[in-house]
N, C-alpha and C positions, 0 to 999 in steps of 0.2 A: 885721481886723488880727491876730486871733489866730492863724487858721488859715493865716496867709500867715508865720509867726514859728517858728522853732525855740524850745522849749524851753533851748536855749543862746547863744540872742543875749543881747545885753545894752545897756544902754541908754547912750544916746551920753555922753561926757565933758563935751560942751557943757550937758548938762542942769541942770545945778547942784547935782545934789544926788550919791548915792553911788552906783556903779557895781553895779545888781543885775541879774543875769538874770531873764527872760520864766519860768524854773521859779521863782523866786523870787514875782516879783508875782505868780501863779496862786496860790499856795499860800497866800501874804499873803490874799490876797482870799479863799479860800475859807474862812481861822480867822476873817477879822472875818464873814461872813455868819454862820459856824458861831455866832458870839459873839451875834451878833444875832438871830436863830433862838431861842438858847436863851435870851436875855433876855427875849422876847414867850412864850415857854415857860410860864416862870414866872410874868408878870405872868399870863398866863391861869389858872395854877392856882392864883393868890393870889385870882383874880376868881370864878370856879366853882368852884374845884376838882378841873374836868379837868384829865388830863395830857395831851400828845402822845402817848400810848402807843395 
């Protein structure tokens, strides 16, 4: 779905909710994984010690 989507579509008015672009949900999605990532970061360095680094 992704690779068949421009960057500047957007998502239909039928949909219910608010009108964002395909750059929009890319980027949305990639702060919450980022958010997520870095909260398993932490629990891990609260657990051993390590860091990600």
């Amino acid at each position: 779905m992704v690779a068949a989507a421009s960057l500047d579509d957007v998502t239909p008015e039928s949909s219910g909710g608010p009108i964002v672009s395909m750059r929009w949900i890319l980027s949305h999605l990639l702060g919450e994984v980022a958010r997520h990532a870095g909260h398993a970061d932490i629990l891990r360095e609260l657990i051993d010690g390590e860091t990600g680094r």
